[in-house]
PAZAPA-4460 file (N, C-alpha, C; in steps of 0.05 Angstrom, whole numbers, plus 32768, in hexadecimal, padded with zeros to 4 digits):
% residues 269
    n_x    n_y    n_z   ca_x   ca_y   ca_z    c_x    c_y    c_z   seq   type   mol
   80EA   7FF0   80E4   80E1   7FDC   80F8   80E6   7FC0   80EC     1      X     A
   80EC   7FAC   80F5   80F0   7F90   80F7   80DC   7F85   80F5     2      X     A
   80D3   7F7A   80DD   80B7   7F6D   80E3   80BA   7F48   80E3     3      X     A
   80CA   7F4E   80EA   80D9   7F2A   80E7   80CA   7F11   8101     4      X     A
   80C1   7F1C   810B   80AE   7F13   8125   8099   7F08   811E     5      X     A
   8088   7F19   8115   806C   7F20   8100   806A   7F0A   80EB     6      X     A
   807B   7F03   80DC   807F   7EFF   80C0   806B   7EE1   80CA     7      X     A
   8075   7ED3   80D3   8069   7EB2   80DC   8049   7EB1   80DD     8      X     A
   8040   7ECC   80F1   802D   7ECD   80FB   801A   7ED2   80E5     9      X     A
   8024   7EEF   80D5   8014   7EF1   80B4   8016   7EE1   80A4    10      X     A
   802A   7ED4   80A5   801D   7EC2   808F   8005   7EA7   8098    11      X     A
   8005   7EA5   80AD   7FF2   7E99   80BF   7FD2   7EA7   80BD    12      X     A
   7FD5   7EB5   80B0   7FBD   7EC6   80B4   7FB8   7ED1   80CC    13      X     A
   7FC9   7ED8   80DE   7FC3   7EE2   80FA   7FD2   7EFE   8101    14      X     A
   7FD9   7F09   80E2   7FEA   7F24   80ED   7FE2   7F32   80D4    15      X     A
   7FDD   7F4F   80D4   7FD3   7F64   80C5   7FE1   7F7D   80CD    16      X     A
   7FEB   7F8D   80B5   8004   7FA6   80BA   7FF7   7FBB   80A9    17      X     A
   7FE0   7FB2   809E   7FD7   7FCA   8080   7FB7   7FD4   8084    18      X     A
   7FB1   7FDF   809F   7F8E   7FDD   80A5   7F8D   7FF8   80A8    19      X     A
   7F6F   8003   809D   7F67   8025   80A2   7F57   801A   80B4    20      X     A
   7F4B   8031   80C6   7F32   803E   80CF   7F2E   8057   80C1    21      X     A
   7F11   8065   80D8   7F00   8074   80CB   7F14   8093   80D1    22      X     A
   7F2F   8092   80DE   7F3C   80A5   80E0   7F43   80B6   80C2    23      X     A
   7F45   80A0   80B1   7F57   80A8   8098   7F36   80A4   807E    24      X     A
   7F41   808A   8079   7F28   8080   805F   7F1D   8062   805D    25      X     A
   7F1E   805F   807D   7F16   8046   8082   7EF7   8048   8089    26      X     A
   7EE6   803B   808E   7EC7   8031   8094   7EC5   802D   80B9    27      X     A
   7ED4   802A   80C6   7ECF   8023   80DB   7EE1   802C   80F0    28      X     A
   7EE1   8031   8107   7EF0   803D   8124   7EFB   8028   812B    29      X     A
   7F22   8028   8132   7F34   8020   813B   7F27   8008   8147    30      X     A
   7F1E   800E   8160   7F0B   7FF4   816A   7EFE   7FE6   815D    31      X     A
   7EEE   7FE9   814A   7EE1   7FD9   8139   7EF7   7FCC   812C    32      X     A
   7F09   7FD3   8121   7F10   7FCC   810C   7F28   7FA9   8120    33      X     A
   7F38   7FBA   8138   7F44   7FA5   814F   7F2A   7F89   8155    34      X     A
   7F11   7F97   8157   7F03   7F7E   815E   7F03   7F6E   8147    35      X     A
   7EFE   7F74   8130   7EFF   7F65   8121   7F1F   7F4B   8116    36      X     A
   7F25   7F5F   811E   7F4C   7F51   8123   7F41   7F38   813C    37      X     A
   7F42   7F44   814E   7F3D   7F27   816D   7F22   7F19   8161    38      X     A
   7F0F   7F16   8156   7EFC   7F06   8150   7F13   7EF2   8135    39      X     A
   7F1C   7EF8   8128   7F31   7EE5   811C   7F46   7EDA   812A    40      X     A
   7F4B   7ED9   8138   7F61   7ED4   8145   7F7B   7EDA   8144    41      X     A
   7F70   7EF2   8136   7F8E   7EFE   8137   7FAE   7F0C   8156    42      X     A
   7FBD   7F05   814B   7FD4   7F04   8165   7FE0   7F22   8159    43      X     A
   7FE7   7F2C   8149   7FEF   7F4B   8148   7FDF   7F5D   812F    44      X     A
   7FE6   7F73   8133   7FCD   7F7F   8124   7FD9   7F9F   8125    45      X     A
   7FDF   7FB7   810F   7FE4   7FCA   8106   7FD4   7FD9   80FC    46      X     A
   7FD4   7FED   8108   7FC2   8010   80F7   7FE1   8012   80E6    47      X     A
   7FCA   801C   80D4   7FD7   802F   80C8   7FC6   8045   80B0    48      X     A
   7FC7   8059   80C2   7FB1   8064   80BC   7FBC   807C   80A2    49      X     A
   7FB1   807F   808E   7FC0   8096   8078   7FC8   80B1   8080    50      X     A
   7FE9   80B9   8082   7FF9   80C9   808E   7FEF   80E5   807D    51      X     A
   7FEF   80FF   8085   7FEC   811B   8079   7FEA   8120   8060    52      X     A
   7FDE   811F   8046   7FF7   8131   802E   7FE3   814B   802E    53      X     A
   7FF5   8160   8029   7FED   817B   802F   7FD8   8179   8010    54      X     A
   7FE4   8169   7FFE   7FD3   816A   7FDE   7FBC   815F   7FE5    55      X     A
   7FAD   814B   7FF5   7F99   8146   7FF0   7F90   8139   8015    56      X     A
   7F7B   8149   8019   7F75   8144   8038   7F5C   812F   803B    57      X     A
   7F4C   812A   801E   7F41   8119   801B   7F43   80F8   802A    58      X     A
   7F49   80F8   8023   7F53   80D8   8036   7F61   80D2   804C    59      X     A
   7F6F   80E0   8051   7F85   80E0   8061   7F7E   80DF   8079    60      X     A
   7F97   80E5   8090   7F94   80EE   80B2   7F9A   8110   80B1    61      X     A
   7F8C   8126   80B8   7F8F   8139   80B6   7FA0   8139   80D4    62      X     A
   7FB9   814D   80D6   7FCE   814F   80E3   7FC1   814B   810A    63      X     A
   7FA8   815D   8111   7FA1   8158   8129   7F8D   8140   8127    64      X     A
   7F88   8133   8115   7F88   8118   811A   7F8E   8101   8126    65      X     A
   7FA9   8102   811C   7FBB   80EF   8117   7FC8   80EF   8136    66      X     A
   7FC6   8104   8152   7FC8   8100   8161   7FAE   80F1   8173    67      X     A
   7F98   80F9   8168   7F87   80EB   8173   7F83   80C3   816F    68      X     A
   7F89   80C0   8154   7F8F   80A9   814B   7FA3   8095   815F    69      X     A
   7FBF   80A4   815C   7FCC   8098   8173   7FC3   8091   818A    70      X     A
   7FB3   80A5   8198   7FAD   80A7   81B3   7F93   808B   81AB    71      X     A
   7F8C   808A   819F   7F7A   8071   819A   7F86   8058   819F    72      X     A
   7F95   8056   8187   7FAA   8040   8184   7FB0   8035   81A1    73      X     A
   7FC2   804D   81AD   7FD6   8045   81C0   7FC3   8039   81D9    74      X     A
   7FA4   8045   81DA   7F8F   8042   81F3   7F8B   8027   81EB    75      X     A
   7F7D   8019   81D0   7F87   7FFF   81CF   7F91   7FEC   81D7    76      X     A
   7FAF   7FF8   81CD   7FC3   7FE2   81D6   7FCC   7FDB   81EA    77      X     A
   7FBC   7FE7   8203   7FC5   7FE7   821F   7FAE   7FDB   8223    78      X     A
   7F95   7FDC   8219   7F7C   7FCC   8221   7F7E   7FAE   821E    79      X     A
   7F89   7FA9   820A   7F88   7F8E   81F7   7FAC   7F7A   81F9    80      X     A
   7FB6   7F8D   820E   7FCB   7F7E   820E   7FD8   7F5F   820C    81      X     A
   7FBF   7F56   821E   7FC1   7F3D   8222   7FB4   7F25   820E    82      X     A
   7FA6   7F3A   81F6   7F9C   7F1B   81E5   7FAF   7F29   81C3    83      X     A
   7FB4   7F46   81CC   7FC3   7F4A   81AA   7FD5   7F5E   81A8    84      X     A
   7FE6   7F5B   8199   8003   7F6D   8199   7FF7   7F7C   817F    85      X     A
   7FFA   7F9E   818A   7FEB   7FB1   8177   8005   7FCF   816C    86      X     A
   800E   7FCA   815D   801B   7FE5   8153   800C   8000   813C    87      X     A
   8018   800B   8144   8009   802A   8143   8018   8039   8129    88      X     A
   800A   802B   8111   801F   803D   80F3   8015   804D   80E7    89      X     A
   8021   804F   80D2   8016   8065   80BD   801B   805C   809C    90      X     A
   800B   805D   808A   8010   805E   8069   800F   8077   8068    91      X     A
   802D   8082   805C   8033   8096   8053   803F   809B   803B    92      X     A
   802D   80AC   802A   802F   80B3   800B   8044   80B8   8008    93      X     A
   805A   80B3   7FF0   806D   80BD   7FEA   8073   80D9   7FE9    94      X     A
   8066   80E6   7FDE   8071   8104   7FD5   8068   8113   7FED    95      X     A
   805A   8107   7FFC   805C   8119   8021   8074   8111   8031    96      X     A
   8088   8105   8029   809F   8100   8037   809E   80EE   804D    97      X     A
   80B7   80F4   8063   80B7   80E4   8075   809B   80EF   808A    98      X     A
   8091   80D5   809A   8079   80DF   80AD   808B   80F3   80C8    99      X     A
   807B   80FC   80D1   8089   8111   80E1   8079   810E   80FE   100      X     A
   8066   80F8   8106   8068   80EE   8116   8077   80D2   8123   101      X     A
   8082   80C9   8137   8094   80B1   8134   807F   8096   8139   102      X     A
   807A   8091   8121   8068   8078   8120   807D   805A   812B   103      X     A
   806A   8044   8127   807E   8030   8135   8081   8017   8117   104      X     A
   8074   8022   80FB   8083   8020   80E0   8070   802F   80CD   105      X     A
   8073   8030   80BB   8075   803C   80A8   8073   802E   808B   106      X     A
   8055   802C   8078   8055   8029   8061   8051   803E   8055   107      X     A
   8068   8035   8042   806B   8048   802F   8061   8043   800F   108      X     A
   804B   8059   8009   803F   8053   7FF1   8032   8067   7FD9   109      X     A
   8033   8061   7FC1   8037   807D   7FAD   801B   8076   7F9F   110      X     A
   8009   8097   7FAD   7FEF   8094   7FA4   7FF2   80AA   7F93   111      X     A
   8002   80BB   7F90   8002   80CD   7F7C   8022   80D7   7F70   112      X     A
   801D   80E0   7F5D   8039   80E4   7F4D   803E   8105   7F4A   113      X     A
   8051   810D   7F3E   804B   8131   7F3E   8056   812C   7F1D   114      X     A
   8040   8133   7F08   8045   812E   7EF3   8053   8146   7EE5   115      X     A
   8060   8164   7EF1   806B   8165   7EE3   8087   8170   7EEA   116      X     A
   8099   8171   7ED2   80B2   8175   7ED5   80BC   8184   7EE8   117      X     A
   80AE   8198   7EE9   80B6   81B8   7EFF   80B2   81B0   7F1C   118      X     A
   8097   819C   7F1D   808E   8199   7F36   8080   81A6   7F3F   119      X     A
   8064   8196   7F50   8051   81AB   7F56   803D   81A1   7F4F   120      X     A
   8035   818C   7F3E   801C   8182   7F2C   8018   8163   7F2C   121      X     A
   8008   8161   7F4C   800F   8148   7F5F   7FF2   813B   7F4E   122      X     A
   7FE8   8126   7F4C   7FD5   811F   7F43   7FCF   80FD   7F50   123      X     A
   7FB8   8101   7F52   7FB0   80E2   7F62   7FAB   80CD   7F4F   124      X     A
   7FB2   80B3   7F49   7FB5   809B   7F31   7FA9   8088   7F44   125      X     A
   7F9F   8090   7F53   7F86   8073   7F64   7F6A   8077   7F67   126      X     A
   7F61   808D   7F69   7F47   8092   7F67   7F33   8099   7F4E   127      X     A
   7F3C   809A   7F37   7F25   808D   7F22   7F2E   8081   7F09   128      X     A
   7F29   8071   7EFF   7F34   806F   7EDB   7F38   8084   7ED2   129      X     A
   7F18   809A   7ED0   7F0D   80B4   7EC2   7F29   80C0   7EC8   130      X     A
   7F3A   80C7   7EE3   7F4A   80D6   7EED   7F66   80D3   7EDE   131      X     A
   7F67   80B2   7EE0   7F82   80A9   7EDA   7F83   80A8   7EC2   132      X     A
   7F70   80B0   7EAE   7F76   80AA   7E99   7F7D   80D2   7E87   133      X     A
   7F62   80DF   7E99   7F74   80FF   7E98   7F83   8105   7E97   134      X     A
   7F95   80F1   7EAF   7FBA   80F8   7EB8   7FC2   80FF   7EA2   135      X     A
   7FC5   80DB   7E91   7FD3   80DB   7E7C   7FCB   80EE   7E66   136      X     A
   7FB9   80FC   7E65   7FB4   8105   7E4D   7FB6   8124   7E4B   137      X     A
   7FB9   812F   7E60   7FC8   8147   7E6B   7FDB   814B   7E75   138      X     A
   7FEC   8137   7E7E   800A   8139   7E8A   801E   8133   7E77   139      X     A
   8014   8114   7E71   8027   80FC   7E62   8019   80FA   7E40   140      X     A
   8018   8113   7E2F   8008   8115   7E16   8000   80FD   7E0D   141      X     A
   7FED   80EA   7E1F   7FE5   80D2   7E17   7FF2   80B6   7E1A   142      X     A
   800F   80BC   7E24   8021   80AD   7E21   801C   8091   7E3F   143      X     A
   800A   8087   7E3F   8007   8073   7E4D   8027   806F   7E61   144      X     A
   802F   8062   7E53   804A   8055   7E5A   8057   806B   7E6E   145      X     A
   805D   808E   7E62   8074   809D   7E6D   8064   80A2   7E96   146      X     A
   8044   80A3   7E92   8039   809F   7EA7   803C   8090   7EB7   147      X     A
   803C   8075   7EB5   8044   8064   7EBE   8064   8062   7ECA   148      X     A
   8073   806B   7EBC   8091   8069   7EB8   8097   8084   7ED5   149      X     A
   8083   8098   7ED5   808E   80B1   7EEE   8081   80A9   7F05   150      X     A
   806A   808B   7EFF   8062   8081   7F1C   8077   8077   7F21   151      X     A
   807F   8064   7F10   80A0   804D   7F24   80B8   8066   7F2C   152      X     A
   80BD   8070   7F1C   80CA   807F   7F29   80C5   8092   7F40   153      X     A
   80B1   809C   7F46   80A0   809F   7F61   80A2   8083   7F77   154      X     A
   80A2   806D   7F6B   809E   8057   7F7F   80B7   804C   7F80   155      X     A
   80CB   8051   7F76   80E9   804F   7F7E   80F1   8059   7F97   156      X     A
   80E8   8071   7F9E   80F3   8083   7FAB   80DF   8088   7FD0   157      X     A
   80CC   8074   7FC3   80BD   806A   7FD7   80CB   8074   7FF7   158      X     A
   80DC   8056   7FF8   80EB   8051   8010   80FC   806B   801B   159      X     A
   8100   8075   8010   811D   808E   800D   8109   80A0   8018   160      X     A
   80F3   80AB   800C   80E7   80C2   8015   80D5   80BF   802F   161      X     A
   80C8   80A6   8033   80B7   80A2   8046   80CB   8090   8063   162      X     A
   80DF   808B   805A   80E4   8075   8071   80D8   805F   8077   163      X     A
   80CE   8055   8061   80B8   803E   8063   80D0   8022   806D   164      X     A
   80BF   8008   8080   80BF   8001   808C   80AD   7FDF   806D   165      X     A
   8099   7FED   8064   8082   7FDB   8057   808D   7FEE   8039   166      X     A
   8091   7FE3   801E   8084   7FEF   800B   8065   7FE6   7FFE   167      X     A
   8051   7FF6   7FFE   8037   7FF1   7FFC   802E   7FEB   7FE1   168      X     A
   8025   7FDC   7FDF   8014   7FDC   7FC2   8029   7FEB   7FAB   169      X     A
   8030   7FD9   7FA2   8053   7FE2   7F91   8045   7FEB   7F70   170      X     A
   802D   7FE0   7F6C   801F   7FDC   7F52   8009   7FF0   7F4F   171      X     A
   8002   7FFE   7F65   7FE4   8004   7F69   7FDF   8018   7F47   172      X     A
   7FEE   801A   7F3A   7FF1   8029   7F20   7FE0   8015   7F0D   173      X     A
   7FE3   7FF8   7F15   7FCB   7FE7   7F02   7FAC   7FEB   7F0C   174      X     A
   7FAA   7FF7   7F23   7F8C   7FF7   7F2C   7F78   7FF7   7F19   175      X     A
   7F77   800C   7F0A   7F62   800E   7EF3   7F67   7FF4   7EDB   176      X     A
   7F7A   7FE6   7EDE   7F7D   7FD9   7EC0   7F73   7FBD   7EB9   177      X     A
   7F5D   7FB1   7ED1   7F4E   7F9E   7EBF   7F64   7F86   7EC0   178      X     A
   7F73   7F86   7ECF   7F88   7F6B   7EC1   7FA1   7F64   7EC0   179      X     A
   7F9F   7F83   7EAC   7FC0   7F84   7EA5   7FC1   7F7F   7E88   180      X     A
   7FAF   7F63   7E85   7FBC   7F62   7E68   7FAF   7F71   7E53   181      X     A
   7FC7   7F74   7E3B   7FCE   7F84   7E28   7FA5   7F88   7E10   182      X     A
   7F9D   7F70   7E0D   7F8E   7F69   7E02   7F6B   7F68   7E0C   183      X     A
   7F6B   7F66   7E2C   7F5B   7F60   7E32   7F48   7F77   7E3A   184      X     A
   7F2B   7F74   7E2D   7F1B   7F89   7E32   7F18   7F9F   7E4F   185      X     A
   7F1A   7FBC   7E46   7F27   7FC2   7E61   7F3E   7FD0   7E70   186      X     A
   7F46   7FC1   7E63   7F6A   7FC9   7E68   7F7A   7FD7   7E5E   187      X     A
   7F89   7FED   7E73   7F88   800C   7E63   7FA8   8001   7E4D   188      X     A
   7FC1   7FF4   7E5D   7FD4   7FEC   7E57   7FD4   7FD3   7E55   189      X     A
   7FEC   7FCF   7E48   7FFF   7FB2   7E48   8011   7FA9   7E60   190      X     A
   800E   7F9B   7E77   801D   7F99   7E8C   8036   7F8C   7E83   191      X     A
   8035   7F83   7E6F   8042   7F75   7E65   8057   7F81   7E55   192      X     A
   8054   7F9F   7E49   805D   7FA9   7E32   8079   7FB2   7E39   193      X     A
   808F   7FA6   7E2E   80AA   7FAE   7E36   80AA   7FCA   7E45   194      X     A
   80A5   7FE3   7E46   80A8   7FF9   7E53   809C   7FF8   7E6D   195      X     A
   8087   7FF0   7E70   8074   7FE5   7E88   808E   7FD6   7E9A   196      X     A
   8092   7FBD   7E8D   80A6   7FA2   7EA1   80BF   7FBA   7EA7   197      X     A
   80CB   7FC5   7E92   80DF   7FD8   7E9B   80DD   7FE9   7EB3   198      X     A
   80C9   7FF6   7EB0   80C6   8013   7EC8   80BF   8004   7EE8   199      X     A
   80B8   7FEA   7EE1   80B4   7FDB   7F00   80CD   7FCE   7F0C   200      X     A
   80DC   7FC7   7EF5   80F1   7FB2   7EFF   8109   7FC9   7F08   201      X     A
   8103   7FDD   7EF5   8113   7FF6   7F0D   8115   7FFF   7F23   202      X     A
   80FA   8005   7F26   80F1   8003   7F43   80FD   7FF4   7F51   203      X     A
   80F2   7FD6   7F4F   80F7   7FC1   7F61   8112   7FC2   7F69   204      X     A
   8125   7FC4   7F52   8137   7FC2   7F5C   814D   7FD4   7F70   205      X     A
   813F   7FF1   7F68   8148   7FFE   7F7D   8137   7FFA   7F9D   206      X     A
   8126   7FF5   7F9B   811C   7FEA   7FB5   812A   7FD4   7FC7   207      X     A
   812D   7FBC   7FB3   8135   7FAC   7FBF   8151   7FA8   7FD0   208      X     A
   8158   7FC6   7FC7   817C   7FD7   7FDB   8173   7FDD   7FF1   209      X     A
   814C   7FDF   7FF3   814B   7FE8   8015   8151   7FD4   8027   210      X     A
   8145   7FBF   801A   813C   7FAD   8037   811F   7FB0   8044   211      X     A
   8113   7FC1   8032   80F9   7FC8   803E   80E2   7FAD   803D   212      X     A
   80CD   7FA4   8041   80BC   7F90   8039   80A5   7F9C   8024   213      X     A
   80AC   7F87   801A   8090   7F90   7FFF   807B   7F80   800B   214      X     A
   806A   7F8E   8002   8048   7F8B   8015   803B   7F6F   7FFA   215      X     A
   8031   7F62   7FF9   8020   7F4D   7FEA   8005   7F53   7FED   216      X     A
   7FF5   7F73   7FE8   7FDF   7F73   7FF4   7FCC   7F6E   7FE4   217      X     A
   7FB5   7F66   7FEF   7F9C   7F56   7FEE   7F88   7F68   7FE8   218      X     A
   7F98   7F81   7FEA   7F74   7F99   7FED   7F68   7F9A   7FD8   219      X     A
   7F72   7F9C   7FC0   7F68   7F99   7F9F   7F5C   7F8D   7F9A   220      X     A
   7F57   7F6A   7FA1   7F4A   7F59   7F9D   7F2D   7F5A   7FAF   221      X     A
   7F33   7F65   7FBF   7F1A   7F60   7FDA   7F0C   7F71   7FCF   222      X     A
   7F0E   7F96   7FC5   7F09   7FAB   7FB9   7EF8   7FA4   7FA4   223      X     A
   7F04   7F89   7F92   7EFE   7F83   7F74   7F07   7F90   7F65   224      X     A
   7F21   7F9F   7F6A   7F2A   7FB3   7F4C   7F43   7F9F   7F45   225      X     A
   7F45   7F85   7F49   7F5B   7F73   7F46   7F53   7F52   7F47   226      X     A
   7F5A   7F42   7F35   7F66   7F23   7F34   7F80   7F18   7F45   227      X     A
   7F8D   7F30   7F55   7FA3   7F25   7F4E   7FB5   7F43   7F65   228      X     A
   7FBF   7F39   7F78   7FD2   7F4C   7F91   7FE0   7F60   7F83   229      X     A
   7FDF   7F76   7F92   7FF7   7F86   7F88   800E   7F7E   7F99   230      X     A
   8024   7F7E   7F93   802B   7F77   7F74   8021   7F6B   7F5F   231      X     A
   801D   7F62   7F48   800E   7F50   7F39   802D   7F36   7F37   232      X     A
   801F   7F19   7F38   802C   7F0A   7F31   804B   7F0E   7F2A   233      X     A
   8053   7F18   7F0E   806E   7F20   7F09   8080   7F2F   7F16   234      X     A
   806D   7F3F   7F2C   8083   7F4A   7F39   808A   7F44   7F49   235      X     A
   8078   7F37   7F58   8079   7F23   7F76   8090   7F11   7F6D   236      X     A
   8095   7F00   7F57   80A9   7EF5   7F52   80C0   7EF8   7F4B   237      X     A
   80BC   7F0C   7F42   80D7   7F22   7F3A   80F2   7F28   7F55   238      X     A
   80D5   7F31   7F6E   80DD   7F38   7F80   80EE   7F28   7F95   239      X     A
   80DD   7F0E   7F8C   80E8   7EEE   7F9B   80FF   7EEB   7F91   240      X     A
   8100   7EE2   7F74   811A   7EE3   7F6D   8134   7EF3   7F6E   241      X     A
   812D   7F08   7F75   8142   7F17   7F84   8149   7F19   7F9A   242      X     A
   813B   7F0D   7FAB   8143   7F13   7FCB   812F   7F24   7FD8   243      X     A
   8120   7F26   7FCF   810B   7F3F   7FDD   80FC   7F2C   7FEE   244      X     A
   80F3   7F42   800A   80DF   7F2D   801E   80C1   7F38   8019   245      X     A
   80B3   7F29   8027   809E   7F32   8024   808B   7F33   803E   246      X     A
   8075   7F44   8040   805D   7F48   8050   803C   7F3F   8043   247      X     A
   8030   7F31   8052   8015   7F39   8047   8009   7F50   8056   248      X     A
   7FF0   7F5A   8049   7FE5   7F6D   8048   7FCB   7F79   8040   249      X     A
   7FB1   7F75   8054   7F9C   7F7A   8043   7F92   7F99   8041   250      X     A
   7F99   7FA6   8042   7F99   7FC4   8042   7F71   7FC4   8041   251      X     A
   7F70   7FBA   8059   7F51   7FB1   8065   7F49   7FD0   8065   252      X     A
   7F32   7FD3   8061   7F22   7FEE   806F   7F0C   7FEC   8079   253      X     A
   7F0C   7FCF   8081   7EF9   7FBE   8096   7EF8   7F9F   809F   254      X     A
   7EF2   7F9E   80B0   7EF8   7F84   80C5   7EF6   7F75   80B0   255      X     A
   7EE5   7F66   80AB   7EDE   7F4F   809A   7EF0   7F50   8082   256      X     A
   7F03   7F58   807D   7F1D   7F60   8063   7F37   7F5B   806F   257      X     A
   7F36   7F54   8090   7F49   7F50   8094   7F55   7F39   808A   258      X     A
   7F74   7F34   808C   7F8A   7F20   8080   7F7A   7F12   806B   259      X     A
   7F6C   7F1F   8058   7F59   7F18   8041   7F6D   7F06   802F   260      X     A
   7F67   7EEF   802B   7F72   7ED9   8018   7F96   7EDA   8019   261      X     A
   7FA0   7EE0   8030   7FB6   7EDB   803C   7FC1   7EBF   8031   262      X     A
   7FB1   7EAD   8039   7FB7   7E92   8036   7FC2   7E89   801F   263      X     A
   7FB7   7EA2   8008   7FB6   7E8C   7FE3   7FE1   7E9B   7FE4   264      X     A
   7FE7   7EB0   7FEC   8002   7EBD   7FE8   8014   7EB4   8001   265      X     A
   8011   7EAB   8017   801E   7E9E   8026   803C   7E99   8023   266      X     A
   803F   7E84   800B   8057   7E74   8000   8069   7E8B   7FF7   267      X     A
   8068   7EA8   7FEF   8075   7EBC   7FF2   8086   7EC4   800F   268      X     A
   8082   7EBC   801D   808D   7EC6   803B   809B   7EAB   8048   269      X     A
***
């Protein structure tokens, strides 16, 4: 999808492409979450509610859901025609593939990795330190870095496997780290540490063959597990300097989080 329409409006603070409801692992019903969109003054506004993975049903849209969701969406957007332009998406996990309903786009984003060689040994790296730090110490014999190193390569492949439209939260692998930096209390890694800058700028760069939009999202900070957007700083720039475009994105899971500090990343778009 073309989000080239949009782009003016978000960075205006008047357009949002990255919002849950209570379908998936959001706090609040479609409607709630739209009203809260029209009390800002917002002019377009996107579900995108978390697509299937057979690995973990916890969060997600369970398959007869996800028709009901639509049927939400779409009752909406026929209500509200006349004060807001509303599309009907999906964030869909990498290793669940392409979505297999025809959404109207598509973020694509890597909440879990399959740590091992054979395949088969999918593991989630966003839901606890305690968790993420197991990964490594049962997959990756401690090896910080090689963990890190099978997320980017997971998040390379993003676009390719999901058909993404948005790449989401390109970093979400710093969640637990306090920072980033190498030194500071906290902090599992060095964001900084040559193997770290390596396994990202790989990524990026195969991404940046899609044409896809990298998301600038805001959700980390609003959350408090962040200073600072995923991407973090370096990559956002990385990404600029190469030609990459960009989206904002508050990956809201409630009204009041919408187009959350949009304003301070702006000059990216």
């Amino acid at each position: 999808m073309d989000f080239s329409k949009y782009l003016e409006l978000n960075k205006n603070s008047l357009a949002d492409f990255h919002t849950h409801t209570s379908y998936c692992d959001g706090g609040n019903t479609a409607a709630e979450m739209l009203a809260g969109a029209l009390a800002k003054g917002m002019k377009a506004y996107g579900f995108s509610g978390h697509g299937y993975t057979t690995y973990d049903e916890s969060y997600c849209m369970l398959p007869e859901q996800e028709a009901a969701y639509e049927a939400d969406v779409r009752a909406l957007t026929e209500q509200y025609a006349d004060r807001i332009e509303i599309l009907c998406g999906v964030e869909q996990d990498c290793l669940a593939g392409t979505p297999t309903r025809d959404w109207d786009y598509v973020i694509g984003s890597v909440h879990y990795i399959d740590c091992s060689p054979e395949g088969g040994s999918i593991a989630v790296i966003d839901e606890s330190k305690e968790i993420w730090l197991e990964i490594v110490e049962k997959y990756f014999g401690g090896d910080v870095y090689a963990m890190i190193e099978r997320y980017y390569e997971t998040e390379a492949e993003v676009v390719t496997r999901t058909g993404a439209d948005i790449i989401g939260h390109l970093d979400l692998i710093t969640k637990y780290n306090a920072g980033g930096e190498g030194g500071k209390q906290g902090a599992i890694f060095d964001e900084g540490h040559p193997r770290y800058v390596a396994a990202w700028q790989k990524a990026v760069d195969k991404l940046l063959q899609t044409g896809a939009l990298f998301e600038i999202n805001t959700g980390g900070m609003t959350r408090g597990y962040r200073t600072d957007t995923y991407p973090a700083k370096p990559i956002l720039d990385y990404i600029a300097a190469n030609g990459g475009r960009f989206i904002l994105s508050s990956d809201s899971h409630a009204p009041d989080s919408l187009c959350s500090r949009f304003e301070d990343y702006r000059h990216y778009l």
